[in-house]
PyMOL Python script that loads the backbone (N, CA, C, O; Angstrom):
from pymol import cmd

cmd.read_pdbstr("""\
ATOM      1  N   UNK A   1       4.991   6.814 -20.937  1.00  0.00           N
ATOM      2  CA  UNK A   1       4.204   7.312 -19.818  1.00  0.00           C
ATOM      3  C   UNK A   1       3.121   6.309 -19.437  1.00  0.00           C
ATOM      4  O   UNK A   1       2.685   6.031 -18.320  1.00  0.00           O
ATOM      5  N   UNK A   2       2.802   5.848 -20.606  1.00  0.00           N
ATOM      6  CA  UNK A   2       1.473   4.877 -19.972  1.00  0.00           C
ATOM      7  C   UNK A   2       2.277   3.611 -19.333  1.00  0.00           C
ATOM      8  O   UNK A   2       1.760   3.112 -18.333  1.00  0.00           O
ATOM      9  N   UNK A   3       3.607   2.989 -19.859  1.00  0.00           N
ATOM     10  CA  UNK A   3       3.794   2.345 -18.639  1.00  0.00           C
ATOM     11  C   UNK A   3       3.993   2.358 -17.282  1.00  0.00           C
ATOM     12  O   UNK A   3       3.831   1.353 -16.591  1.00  0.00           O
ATOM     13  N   UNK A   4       4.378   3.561 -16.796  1.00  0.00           N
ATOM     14  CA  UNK A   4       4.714   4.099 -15.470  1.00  0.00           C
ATOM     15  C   UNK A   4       3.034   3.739 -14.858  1.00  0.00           C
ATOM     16  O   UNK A   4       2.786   3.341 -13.720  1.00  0.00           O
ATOM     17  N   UNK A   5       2.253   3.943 -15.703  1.00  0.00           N
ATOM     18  CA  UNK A   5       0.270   4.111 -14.973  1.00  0.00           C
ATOM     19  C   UNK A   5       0.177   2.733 -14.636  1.00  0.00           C
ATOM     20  O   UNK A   5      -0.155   2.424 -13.491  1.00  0.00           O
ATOM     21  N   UNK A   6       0.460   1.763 -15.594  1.00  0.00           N
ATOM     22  CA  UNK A   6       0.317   0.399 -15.362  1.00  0.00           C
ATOM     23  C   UNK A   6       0.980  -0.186 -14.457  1.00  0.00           C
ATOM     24  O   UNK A   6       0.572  -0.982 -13.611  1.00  0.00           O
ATOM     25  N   UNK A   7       2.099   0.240 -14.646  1.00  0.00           N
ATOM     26  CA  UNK A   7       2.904  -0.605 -13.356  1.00  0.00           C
ATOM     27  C   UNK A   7       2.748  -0.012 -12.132  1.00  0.00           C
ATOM     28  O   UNK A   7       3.303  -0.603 -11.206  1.00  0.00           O
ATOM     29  N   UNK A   8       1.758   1.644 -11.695  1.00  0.00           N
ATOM     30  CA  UNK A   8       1.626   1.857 -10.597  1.00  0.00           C
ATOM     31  C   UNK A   8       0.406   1.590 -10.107  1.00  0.00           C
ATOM     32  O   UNK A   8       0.262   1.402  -8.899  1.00  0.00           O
ATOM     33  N   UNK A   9      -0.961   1.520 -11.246  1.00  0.00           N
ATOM     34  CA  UNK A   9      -1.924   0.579 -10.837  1.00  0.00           C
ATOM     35  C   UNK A   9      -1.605  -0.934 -10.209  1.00  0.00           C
ATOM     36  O   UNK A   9      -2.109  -1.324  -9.155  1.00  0.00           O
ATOM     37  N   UNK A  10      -0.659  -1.750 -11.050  1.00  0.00           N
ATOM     38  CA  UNK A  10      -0.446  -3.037 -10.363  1.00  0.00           C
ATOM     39  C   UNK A  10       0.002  -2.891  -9.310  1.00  0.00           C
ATOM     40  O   UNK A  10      -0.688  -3.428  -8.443  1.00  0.00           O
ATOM     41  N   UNK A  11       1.281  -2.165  -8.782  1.00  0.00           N
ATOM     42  CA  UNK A  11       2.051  -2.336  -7.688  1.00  0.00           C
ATOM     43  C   UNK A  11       1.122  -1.828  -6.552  1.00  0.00           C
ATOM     44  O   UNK A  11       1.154  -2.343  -5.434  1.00  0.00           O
ATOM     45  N   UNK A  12       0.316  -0.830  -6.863  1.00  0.00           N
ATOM     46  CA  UNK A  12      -1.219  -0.237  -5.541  1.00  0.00           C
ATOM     47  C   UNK A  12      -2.006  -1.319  -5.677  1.00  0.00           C
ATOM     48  O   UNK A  12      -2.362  -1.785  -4.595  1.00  0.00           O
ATOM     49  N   UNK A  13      -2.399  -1.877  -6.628  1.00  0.00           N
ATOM     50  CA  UNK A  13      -3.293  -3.367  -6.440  1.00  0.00           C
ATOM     51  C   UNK A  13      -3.336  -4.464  -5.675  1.00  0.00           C
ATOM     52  O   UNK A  13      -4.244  -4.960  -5.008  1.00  0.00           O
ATOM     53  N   UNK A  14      -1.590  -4.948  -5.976  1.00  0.00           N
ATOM     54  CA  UNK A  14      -0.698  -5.504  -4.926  1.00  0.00           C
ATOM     55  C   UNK A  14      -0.825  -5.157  -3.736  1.00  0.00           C
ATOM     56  O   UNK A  14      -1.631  -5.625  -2.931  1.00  0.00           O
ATOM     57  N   UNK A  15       0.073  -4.197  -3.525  1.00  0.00           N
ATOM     58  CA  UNK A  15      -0.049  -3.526  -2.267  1.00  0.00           C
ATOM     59  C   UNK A  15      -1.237  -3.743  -0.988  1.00  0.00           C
ATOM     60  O   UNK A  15      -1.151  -4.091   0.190  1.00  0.00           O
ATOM     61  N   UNK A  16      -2.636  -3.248  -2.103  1.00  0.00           N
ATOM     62  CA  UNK A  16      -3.617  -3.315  -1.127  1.00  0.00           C
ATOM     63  C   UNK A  16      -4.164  -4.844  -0.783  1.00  0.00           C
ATOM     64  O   UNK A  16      -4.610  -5.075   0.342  1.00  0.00           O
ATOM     65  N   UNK A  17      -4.122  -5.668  -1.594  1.00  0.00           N
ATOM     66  CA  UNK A  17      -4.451  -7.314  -1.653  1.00  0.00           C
ATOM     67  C   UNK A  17      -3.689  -7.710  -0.523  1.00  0.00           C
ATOM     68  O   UNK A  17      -4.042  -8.373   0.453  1.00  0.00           O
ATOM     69  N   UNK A  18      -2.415  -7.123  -0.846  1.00  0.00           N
ATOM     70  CA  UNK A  18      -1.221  -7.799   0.530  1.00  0.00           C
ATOM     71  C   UNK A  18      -1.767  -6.925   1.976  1.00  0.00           C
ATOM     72  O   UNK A  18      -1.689  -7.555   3.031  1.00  0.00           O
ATOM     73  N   UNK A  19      -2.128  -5.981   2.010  1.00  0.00           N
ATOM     74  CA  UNK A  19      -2.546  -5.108   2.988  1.00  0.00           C
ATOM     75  C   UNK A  19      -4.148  -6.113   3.751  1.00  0.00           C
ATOM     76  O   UNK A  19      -4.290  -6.682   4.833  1.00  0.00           O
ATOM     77  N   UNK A  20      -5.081  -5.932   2.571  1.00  0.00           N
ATOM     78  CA  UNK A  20      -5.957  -6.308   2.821  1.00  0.00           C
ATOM     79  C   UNK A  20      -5.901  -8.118   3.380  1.00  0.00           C
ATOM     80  O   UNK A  20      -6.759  -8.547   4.151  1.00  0.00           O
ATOM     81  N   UNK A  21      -4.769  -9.004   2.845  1.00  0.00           N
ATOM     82  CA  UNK A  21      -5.095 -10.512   3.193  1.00  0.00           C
ATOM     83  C   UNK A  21      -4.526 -10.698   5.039  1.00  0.00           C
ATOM     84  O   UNK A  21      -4.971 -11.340   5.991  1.00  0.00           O
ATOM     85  N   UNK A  22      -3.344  -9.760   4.850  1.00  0.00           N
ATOM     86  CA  UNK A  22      -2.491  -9.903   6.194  1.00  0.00           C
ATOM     87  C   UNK A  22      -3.718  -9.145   7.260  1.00  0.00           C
ATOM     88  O   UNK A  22      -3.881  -9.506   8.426  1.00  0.00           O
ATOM     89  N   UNK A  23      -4.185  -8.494   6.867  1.00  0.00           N
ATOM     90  CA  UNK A  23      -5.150  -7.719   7.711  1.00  0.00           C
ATOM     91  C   UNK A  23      -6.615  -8.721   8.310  1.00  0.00           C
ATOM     92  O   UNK A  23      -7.484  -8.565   9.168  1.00  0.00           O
ATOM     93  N   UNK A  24      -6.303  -9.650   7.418  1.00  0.00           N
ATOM     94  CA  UNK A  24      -7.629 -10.662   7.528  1.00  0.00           C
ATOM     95  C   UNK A  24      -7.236 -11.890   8.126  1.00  0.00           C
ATOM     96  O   UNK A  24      -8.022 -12.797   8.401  1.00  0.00           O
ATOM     97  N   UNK A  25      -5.851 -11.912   8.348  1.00  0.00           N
ATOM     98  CA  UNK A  25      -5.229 -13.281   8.560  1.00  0.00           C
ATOM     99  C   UNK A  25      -5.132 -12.379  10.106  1.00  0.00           C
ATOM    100  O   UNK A  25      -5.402 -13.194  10.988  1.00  0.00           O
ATOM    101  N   UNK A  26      -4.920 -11.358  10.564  1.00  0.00           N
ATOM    102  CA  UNK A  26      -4.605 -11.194  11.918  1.00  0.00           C
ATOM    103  C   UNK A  26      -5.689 -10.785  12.543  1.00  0.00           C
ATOM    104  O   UNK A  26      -5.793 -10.450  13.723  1.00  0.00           O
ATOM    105  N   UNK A  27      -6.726 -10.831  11.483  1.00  0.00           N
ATOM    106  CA  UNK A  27      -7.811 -10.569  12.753  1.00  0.00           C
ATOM    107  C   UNK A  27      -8.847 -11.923  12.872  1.00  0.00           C
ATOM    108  O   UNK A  27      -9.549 -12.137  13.861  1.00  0.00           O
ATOM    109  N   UNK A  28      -8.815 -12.474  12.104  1.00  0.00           N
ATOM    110  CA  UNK A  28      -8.934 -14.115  12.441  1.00  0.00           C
ATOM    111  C   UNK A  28      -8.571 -14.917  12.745  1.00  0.00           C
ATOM    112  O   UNK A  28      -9.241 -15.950  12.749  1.00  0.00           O
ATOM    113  N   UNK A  29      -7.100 -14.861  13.234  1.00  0.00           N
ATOM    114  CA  UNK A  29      -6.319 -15.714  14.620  1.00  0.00           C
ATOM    115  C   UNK A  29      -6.897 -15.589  15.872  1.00  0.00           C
ATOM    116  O   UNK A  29      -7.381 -14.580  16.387  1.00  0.00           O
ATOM    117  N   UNK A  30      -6.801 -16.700  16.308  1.00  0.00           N
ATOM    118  CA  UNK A  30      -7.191 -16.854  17.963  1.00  0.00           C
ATOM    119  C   UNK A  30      -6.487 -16.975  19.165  1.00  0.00           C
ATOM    120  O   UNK A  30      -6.682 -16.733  20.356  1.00  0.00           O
ATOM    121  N   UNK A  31      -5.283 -17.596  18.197  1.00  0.00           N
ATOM    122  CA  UNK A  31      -4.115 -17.854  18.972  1.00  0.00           C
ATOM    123  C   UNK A  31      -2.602 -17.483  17.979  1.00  0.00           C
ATOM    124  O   UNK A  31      -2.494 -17.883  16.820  1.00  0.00           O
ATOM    125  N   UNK A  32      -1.377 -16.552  18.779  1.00  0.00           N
ATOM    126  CA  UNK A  32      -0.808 -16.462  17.696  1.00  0.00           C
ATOM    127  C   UNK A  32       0.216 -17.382  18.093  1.00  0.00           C
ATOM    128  O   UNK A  32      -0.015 -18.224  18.961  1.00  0.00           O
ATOM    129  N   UNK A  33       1.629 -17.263  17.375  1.00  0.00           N
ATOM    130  CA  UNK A  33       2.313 -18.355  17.293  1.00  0.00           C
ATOM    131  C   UNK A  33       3.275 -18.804  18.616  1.00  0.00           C
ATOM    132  O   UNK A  33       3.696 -19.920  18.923  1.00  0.00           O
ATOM    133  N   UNK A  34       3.444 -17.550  19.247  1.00  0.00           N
ATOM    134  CA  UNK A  34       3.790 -17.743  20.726  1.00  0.00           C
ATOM    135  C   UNK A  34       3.330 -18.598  21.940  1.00  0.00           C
ATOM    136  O   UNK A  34       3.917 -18.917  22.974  1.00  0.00           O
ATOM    137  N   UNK A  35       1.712 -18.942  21.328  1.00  0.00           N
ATOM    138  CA  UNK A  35       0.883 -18.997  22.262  1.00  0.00           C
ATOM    139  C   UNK A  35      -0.037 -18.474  22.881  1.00  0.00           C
ATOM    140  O   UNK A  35      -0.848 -19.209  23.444  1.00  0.00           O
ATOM    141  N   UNK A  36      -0.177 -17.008  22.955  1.00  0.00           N
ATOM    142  CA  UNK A  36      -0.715 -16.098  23.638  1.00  0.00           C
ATOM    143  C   UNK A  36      -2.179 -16.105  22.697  1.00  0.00           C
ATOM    144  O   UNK A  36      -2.245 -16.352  21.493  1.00  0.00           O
ATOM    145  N   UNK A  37      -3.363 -15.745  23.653  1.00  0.00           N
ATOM    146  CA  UNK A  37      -4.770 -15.792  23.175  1.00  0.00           C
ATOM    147  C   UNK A  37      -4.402 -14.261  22.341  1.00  0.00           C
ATOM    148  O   UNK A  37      -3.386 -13.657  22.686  1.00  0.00           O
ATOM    149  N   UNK A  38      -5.303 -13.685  21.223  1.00  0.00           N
ATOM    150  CA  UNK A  38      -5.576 -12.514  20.748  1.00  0.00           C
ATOM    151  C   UNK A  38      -6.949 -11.836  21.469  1.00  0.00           C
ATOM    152  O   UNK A  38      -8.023 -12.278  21.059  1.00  0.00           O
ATOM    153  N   UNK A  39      -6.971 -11.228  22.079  1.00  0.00           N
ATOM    154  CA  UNK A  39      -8.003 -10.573  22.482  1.00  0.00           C
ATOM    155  C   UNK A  39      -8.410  -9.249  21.555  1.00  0.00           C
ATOM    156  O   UNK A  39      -7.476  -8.829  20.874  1.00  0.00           O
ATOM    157  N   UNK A  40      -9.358  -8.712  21.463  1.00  0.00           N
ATOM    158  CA  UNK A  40      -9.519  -7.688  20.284  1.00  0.00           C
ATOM    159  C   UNK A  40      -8.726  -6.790  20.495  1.00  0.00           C
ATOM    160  O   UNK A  40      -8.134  -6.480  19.461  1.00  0.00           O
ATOM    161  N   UNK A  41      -8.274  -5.910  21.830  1.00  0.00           N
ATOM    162  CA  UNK A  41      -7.117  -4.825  21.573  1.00  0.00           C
ATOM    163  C   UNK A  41      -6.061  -5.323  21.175  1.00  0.00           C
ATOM    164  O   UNK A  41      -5.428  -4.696  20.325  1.00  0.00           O
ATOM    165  N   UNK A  42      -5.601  -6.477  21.619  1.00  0.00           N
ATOM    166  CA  UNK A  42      -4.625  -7.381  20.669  1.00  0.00           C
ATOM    167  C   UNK A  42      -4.621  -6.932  19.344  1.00  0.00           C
ATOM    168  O   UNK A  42      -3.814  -6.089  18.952  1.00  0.00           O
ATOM    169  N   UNK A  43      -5.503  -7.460  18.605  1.00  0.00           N
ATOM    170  CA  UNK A  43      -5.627  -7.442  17.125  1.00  0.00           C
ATOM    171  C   UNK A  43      -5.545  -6.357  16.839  1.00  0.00           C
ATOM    172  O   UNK A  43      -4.554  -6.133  16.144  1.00  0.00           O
ATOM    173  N   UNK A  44      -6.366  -5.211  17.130  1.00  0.00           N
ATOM    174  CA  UNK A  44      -6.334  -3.983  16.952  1.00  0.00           C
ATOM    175  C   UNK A  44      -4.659  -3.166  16.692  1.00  0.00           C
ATOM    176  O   UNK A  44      -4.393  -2.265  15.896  1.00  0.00           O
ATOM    177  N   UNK A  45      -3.880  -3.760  17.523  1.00  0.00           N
ATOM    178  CA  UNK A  45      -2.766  -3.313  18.053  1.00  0.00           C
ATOM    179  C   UNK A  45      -1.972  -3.935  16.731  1.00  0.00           C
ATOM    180  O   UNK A  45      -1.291  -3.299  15.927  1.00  0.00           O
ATOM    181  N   UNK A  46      -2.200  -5.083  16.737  1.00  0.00           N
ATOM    182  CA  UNK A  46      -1.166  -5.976  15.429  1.00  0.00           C
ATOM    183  C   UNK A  46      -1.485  -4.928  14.531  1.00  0.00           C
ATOM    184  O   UNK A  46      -0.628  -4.067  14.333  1.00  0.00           O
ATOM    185  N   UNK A  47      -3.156  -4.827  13.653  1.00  0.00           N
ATOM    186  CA  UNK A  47      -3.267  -4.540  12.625  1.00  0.00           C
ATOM    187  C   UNK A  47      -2.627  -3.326  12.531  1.00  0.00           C
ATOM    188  O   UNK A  47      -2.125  -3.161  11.420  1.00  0.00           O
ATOM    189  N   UNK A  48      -2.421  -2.156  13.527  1.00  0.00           N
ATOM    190  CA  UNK A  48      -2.105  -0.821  13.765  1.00  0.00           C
ATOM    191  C   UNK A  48      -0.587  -1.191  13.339  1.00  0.00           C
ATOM    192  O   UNK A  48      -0.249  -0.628  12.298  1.00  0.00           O
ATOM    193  N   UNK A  49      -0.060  -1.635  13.655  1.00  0.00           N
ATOM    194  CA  UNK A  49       1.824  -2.148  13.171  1.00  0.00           C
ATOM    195  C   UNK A  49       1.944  -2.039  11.908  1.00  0.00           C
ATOM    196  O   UNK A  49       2.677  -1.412  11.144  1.00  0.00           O
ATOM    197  N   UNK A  50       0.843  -2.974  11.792  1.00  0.00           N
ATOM    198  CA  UNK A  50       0.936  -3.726  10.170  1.00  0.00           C
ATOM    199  C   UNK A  50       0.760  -2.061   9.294  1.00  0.00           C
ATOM    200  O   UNK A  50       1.592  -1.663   8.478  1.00  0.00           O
ATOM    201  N   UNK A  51      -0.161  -1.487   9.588  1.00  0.00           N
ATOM    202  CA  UNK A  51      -0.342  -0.327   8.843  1.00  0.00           C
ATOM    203  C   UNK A  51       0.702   0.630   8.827  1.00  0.00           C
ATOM    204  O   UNK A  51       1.001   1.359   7.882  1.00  0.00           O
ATOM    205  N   UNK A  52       1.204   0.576   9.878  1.00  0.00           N
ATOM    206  CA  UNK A  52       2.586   1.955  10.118  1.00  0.00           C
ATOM    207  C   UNK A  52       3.805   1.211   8.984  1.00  0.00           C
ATOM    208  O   UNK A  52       4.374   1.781   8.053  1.00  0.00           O
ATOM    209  N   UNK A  53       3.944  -0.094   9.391  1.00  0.00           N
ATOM    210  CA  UNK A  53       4.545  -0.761   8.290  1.00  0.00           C
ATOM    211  C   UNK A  53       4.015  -0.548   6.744  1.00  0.00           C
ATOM    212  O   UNK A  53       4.689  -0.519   5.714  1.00  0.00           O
ATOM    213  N   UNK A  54       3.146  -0.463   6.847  1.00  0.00           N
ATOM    214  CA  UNK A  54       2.773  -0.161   5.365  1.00  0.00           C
ATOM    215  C   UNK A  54       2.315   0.969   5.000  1.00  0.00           C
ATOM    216  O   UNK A  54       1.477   1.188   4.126  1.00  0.00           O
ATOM    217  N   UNK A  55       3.037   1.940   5.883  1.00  0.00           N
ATOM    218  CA  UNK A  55       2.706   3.899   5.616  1.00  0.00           C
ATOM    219  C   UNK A  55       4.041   4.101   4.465  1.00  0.00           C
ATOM    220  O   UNK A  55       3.873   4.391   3.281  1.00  0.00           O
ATOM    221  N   UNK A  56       5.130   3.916   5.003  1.00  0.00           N
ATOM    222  CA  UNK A  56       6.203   3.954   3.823  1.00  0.00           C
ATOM    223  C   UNK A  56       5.500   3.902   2.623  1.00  0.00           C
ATOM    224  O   UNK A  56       4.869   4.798   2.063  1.00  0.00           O
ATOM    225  N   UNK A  57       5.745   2.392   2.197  1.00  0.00           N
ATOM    226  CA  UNK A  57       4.950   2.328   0.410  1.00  0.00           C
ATOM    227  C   UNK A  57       3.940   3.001   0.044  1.00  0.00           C
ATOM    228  O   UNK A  57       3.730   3.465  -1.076  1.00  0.00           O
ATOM    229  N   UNK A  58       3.036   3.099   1.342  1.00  0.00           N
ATOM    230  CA  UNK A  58       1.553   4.009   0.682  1.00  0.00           C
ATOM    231  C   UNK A  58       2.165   5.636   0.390  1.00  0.00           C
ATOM    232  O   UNK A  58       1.605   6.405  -0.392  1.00  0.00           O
ATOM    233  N   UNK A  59       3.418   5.990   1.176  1.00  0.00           N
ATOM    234  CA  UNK A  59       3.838   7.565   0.559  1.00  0.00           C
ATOM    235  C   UNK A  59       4.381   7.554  -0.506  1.00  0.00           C
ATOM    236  O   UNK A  59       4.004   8.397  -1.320  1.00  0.00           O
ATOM    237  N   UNK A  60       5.777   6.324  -1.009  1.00  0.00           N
ATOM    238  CA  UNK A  60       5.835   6.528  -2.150  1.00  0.00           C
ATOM    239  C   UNK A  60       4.950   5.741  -3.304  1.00  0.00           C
ATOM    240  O   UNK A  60       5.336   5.558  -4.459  1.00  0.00           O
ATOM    241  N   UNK A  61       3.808   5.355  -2.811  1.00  0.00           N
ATOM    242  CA  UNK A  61       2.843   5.148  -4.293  1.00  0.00           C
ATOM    243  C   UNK A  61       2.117   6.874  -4.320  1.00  0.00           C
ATOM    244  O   UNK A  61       1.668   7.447  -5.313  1.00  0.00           O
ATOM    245  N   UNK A  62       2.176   7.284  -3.232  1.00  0.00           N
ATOM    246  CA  UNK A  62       1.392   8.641  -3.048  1.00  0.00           C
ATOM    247  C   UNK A  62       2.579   9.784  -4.315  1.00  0.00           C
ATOM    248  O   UNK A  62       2.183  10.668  -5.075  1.00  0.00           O
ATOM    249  N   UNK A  63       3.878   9.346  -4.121  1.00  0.00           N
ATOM    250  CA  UNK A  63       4.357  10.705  -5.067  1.00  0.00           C
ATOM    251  C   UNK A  63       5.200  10.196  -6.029  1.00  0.00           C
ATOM    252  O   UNK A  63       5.921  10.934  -6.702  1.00  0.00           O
ATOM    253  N   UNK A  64       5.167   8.716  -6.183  1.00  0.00           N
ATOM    254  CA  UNK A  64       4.648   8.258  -7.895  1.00  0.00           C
ATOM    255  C   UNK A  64       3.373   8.596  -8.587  1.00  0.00           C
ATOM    256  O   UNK A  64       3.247   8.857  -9.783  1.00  0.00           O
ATOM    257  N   UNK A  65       2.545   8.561  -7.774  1.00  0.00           N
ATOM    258  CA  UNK A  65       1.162   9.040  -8.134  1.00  0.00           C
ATOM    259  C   UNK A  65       1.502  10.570  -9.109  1.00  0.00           C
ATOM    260  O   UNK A  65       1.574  10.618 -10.337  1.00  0.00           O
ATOM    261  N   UNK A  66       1.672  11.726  -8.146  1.00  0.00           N
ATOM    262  CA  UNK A  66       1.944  12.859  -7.908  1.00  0.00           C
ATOM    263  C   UNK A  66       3.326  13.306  -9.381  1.00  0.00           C
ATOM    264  O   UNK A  66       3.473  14.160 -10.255  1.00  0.00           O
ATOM    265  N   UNK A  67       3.861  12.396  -8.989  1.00  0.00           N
ATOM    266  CA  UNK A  67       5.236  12.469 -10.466  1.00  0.00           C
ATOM    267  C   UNK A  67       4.353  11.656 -11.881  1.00  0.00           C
ATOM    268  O   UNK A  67       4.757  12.081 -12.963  1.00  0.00           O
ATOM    269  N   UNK A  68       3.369  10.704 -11.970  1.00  0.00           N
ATOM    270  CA  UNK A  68       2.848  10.404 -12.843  1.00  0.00           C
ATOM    271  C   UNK A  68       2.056  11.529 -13.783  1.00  0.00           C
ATOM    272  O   UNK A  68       2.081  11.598 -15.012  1.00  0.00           O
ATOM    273  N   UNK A  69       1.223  12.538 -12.687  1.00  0.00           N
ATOM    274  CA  UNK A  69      -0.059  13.394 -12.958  1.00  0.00           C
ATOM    275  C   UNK A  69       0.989  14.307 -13.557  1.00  0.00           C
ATOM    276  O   UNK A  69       0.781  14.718 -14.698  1.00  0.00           O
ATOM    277  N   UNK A  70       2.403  14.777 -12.742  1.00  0.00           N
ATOM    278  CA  UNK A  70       3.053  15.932 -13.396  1.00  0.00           C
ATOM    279  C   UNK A  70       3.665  16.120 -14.838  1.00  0.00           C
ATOM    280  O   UNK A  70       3.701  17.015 -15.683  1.00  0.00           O
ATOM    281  N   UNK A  71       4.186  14.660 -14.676  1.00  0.00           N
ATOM    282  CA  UNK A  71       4.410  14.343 -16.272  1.00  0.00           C
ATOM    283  C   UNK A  71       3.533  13.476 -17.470  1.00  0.00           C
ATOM    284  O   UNK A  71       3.924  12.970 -18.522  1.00  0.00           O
ATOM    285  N   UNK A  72       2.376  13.526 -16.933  1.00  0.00           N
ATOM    286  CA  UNK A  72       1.193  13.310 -18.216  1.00  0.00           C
ATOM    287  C   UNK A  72       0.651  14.758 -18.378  1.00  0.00           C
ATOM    288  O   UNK A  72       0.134  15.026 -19.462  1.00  0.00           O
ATOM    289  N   UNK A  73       0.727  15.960 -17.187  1.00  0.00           N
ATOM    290  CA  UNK A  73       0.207  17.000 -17.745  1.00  0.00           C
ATOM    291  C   UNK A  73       1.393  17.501 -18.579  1.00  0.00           C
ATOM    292  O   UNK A  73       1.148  17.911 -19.713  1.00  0.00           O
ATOM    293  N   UNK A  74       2.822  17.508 -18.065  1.00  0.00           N
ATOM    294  CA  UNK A  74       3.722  18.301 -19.461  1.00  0.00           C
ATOM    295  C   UNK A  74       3.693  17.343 -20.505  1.00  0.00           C
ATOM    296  O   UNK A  74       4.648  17.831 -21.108  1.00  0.00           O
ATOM    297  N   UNK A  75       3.397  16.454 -21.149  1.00  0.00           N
ATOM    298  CA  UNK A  75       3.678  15.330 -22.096  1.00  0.00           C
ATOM    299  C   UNK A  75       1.922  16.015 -22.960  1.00  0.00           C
ATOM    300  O   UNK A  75       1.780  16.350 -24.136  1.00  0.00           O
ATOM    301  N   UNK A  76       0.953  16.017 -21.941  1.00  0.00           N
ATOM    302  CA  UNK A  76      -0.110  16.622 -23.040  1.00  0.00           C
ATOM    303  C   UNK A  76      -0.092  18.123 -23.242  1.00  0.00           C
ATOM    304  O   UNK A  76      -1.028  18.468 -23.963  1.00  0.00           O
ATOM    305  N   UNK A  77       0.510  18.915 -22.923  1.00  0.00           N
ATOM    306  CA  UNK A  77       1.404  20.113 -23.376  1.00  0.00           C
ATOM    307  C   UNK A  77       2.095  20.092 -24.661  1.00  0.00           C
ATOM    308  O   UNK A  77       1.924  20.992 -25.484  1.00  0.00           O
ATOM    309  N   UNK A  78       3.102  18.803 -24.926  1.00  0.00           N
ATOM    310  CA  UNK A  78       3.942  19.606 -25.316  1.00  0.00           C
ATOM    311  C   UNK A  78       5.518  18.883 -24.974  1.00  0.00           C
ATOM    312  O   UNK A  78       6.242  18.156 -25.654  1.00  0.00           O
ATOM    313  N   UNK A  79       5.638  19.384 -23.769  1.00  0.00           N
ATOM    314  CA  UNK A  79       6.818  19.748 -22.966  1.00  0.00           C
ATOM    315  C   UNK A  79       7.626  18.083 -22.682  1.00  0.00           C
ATOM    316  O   UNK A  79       7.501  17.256 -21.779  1.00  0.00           O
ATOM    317  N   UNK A  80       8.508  18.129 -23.997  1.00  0.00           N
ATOM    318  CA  UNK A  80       9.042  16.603 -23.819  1.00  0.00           C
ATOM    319  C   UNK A  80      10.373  16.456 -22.833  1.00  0.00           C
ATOM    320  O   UNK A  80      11.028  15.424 -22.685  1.00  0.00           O
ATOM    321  N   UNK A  81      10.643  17.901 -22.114  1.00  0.00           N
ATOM    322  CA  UNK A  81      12.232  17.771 -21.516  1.00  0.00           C
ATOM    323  C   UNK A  81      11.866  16.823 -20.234  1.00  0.00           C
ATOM    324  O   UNK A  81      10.807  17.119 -19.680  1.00  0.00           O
ATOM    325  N   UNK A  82      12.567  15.772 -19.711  1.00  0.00           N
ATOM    326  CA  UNK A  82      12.680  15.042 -18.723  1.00  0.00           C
ATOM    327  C   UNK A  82      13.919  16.135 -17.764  1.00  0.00           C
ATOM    328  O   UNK A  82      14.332  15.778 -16.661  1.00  0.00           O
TER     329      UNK A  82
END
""", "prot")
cmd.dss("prot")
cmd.show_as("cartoon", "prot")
cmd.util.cbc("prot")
cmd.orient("prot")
């Protein structure tokens, strides 16, 4: 059980580092690779993608989360059936 915690702390750690660098790399462009200037609804608009793109993983770290809590509470019970 405690590995499932570790490897879902790292992989949310990850996650947010990668969330957080791409998020910093598109709002500090000036110009993107097309050519086209970024104006702030621009950016706004990228980063908004970037996040819907990264709603998936944030649900299933949300019910790994949720399957972690369920089976550390039957495991400190007791209750070893998988």
């Amino acid at each position: 059980m405690k590995v499932s915690w570790i490897l879902w702390s790292i992989v949310t750690s990850t996650e947010i580092v990668v969330f957080s660098a791409l998020t910093f790399l598109l709002w500090a462009r000036e110009i993107d690779a097309a050519g086209a200037i970024q104006t702030t609804e621009i950016k706004l608009i990228s980063i908004a993608v970037l996040a819907l793109a990264f709603l998936i993983p944030a649900v299933v770290q949300v019910l790994w989360l949720t399957i972690n809590l369920v089976m550390s509470r039957k495991y400190k019970k007791g209750i070893h059936k998988f």
